[in-house]
C-alpha positions as CSV (number, residue, x, y, z in Angstrom):
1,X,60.9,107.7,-88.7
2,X,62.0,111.0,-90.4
3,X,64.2,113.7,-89.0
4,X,62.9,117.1,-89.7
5,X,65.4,119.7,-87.5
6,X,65.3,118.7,-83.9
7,X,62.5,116.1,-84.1
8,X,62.0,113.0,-85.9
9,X,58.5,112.6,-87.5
10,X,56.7,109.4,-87.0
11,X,54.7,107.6,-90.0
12,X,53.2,104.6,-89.8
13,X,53.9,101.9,-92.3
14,X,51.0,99.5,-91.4
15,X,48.6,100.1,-88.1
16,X,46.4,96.9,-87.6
17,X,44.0,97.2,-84.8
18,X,42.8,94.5,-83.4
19,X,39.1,94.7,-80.9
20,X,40.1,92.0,-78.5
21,X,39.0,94.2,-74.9
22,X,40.6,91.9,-72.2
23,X,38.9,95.2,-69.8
24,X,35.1,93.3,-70.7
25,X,36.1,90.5,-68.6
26,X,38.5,92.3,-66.0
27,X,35.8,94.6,-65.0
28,X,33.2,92.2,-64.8
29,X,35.2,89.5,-62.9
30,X,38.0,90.5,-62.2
31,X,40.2,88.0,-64.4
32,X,40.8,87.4,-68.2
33,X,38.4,84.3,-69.5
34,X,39.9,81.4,-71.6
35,X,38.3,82.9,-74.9
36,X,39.8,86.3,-74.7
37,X,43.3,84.6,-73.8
38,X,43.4,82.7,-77.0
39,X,42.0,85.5,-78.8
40,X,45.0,87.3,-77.5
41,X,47.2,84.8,-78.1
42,X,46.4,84.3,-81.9
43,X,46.7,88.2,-82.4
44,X,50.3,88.3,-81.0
45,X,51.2,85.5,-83.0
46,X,50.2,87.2,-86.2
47,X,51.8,90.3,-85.1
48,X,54.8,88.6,-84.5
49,X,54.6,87.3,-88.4
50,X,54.4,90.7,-89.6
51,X,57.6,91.8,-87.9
52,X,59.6,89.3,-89.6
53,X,57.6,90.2,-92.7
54,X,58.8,94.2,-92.0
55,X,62.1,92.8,-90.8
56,X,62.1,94.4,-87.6
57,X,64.8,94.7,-85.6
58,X,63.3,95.4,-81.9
59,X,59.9,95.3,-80.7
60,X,58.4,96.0,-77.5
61,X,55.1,94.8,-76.9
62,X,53.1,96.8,-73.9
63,X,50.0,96.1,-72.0
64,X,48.1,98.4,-69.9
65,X,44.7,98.8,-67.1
66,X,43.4,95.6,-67.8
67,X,46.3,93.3,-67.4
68,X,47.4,95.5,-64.7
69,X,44.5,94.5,-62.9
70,X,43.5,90.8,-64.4
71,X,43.6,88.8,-60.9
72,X,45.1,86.0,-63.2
73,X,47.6,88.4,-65.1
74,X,51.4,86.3,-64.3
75,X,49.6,82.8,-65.5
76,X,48.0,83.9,-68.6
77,X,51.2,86.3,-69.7
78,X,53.3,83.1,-69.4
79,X,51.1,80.9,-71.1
80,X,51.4,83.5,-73.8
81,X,54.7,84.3,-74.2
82,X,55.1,80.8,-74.4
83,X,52.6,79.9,-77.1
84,X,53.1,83.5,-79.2
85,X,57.1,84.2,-78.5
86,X,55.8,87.6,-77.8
87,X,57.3,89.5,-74.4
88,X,54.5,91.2,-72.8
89,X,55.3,94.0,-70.8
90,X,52.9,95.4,-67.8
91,X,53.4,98.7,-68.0
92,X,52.5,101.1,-64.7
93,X,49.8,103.9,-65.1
94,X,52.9,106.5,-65.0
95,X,55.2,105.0,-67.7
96,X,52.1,105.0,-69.8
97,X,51.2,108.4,-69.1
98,X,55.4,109.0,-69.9
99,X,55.1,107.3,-73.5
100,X,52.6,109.3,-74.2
101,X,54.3,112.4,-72.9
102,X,56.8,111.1,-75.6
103,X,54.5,112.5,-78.5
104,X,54.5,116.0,-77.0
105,X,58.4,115.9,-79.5
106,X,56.9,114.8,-82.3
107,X,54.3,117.4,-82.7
108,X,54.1,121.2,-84.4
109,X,52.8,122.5,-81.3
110,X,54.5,125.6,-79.5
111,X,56.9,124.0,-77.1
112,X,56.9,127.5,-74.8
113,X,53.2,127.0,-74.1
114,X,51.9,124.5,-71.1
115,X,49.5,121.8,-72.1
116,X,47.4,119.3,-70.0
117,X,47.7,116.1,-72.3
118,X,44.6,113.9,-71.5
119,X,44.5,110.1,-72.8
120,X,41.6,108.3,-72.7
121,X,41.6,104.6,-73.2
122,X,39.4,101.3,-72.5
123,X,40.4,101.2,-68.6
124,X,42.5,104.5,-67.6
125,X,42.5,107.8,-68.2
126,X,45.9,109.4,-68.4
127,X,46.5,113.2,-68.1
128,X,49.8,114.6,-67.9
129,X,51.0,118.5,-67.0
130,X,53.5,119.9,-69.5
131,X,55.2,123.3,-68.8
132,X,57.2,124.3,-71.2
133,X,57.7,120.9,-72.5
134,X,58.5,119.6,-69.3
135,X,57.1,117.3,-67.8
136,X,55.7,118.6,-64.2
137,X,52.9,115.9,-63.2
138,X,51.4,113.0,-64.3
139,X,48.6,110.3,-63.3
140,X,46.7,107.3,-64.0
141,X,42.7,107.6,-63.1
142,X,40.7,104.5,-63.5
143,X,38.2,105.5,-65.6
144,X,38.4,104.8,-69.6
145,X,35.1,103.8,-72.2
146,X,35.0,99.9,-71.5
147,X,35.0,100.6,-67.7
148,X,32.1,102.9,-68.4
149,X,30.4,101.1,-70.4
150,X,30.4,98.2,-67.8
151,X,29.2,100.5,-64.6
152,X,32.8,99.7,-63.1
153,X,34.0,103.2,-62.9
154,X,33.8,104.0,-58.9
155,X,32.5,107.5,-58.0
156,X,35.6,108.0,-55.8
157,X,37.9,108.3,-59.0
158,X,35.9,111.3,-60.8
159,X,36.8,112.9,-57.1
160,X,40.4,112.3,-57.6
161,X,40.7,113.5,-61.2
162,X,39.0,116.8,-60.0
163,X,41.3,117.1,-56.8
164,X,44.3,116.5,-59.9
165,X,43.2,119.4,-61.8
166,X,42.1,121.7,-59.0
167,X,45.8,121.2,-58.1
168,X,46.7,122.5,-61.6
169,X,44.3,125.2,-61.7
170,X,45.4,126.4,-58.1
171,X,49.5,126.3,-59.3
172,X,49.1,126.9,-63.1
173,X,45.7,129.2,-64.4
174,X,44.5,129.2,-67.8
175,X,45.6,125.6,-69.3
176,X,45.6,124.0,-72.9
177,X,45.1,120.6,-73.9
178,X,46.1,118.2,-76.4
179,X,43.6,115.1,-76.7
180,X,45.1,111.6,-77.8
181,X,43.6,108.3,-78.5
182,X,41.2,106.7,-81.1
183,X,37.6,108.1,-80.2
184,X,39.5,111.8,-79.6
185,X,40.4,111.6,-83.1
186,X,37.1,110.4,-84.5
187,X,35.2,112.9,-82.8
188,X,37.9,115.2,-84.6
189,X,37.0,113.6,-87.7
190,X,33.2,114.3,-87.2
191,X,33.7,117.9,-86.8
192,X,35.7,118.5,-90.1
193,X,38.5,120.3,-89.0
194,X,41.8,121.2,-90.5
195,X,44.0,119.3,-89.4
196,X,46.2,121.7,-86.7
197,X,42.8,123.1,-85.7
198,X,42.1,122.9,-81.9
199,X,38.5,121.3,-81.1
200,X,36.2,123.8,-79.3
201,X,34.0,122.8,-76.1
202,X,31.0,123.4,-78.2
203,X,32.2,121.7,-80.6
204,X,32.9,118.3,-78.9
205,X,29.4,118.9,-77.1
206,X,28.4,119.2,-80.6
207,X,29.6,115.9,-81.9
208,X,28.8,113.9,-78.7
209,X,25.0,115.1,-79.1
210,X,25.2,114.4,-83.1
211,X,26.6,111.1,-82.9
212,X,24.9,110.1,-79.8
213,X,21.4,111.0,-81.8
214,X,21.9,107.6,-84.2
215,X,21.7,104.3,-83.4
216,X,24.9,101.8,-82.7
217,X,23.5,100.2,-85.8
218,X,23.3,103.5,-87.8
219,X,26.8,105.0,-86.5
220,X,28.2,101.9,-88.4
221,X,26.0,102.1,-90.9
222,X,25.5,106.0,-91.6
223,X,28.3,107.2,-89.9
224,X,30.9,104.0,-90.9
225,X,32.2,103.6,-86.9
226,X,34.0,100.7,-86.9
227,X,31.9,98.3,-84.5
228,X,34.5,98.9,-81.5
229,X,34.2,102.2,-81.9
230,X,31.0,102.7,-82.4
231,X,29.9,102.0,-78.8
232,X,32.7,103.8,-76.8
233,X,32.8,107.0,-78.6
234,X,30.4,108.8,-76.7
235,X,31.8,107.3,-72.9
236,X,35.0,108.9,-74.6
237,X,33.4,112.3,-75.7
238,X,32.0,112.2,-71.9
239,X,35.2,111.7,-70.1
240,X,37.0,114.6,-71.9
241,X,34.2,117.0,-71.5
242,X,34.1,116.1,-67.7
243,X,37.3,116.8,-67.6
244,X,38.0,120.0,-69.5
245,X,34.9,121.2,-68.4
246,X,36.3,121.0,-64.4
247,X,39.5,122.4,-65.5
248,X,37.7,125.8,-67.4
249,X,39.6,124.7,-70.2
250,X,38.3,126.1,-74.0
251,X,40.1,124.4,-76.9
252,X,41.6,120.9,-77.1
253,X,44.4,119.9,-80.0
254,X,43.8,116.6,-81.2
255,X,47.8,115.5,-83.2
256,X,46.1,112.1,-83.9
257,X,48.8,110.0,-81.5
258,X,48.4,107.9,-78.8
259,X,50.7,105.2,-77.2
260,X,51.7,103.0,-79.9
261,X,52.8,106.4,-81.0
262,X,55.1,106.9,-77.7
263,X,56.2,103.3,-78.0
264,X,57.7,103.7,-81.1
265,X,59.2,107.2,-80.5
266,X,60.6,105.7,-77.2
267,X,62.3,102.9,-79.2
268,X,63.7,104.8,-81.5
269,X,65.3,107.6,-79.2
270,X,66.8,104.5,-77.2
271,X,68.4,102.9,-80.3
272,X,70.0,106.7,-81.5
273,X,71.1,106.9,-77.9
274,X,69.2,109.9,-76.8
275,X,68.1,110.1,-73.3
276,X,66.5,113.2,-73.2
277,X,63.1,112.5,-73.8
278,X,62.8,108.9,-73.9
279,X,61.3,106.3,-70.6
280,X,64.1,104.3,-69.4
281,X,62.4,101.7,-67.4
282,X,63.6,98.0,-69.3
283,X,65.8,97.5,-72.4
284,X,64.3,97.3,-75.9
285,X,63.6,93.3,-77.0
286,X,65.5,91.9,-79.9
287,X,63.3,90.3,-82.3
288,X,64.8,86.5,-82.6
């Protein structure tokens, strides 16, 4: 973290992703498989290494949709917090959308203006209302790329998300977004902007058509997608085009942050002892 006048700046020392997607076997049967649990296991284990390596003093490890829905979610977060010495906390649909609320702080974006933030992940789609920074309304929609790309998103759910932004249209008008997560910023990428540069409609459509023209082989190929993203880029460009399409909304600013992002922030404001901003749902985890 940096302080720069009211805000710290985040920077990320080391980001290691890694493509485990517990949602493949959620969506499908409705639990997590032996294979993906040890997967999971082994990851957590190495992350666990490399905060002793950074000499970390807290760390707070969060899981999302698909644990939130795994049928067999309580036995296999024992089993690893047992085997890895990692805490994993099930975070609710609305403290995620909150940590990444948290990011709004972080950002050089005009705090007077109101934004719609949308997140778009592997199961859920967050979108939160800011006015004025403040936080107005936020929810969790089940739809996100892995859900897509396994059929599992239920027709019901696109109805909600419009009856969500019909609400903000009918209270709020003209609205700006702000665009967070992995495929978000790739599609960014694709486009060339500078960085600060909103995202046009066209110019996601543009992207989404472009990239959706090659192959999965050639977008890792020609295009150098990273396997795991190769595939979900283009549920991702469809999601946030359905959804600033319904809500007549123009430009999108893409910061390049997502939850780890609010994670960290929310740490840190916790530790300085500022409760403005930061979620205050459990206390920070001491790394033994």
């Amino acid at each position: 973290m940096i302080e720069r006048d009211d805000h710290p700046i985040i920077k990320k020392q080391t980001l290691v992703r890694v493509p485990i997607r517990l949602g493949e076997d959620v969506f499908d049967s409705g639990a997590i498989g032996n294979a993906k649990r040890d997967y999971l296991i082994k990851s957590l284990k190495a992350f666990r290494l490399l905060t002793e390596v950074y000499g970390l003093s807290y760390m707070r490890c969060c899981a999302t949709s698909a644990m939130r829905e795994a049928t067999n979610s309580d036995e296999i977060r024992a089993r690893m917090e047992i085997e890895s010495g990692v805490y994993i906390e099930v975070i609710t649909g609305k403290i995620e959308a909150d940590l990444i609320y948290n990011t709004f702080w972080t950002q050089d974006l005009l705090k007077d203006r109101n934004y719609l933030y949308i997140d778009v992940g592997g199961g859920s789609t967050e979108l939160t209302w800011l006015e004025k920074g403040k936080r107005v309304k936020s929810a969790s929609f089940k739809v996100g790329t892995v859900r897509m790309l396994a059929g599992k998103v239920e027709p019901h759910v696109w109805n909600e998300v419009e009856s969500f932004l019909n609400e903000l249209r009918e209270e709020h008008g003209e609205l700006l977004a702000i665009g967070t997560g992995g495929n978000i910023n790739r599609i960014f990428k694709e486009a060339a902007k500078p960085f600060g540069e909103p995202l046009s409609l066209s110019e996601i459509h543009e992207q989404r058509e472009r990239i959706a023209s090659y192959s999965f082989e050639d977008r890792v190929k020609v295009l150098r997608l990273r396997p795991d993203r190769a595939d979900v880029v283009i549920p991702a460009a469809d999601i946030f085009l359905h959804i600033i399409e319904y809500a007549n909304i123009e430009e999108i600013f893409v910061p390049k942050v997502g939850l780890a992002d609010g994670i960290i922030y929310d740490l840190y404001m916790k530790q300085y002892g500022h409760k403005r901003y930061a979620v205050h749902d459990r206390p920070e985890v001491p790394v033994a």
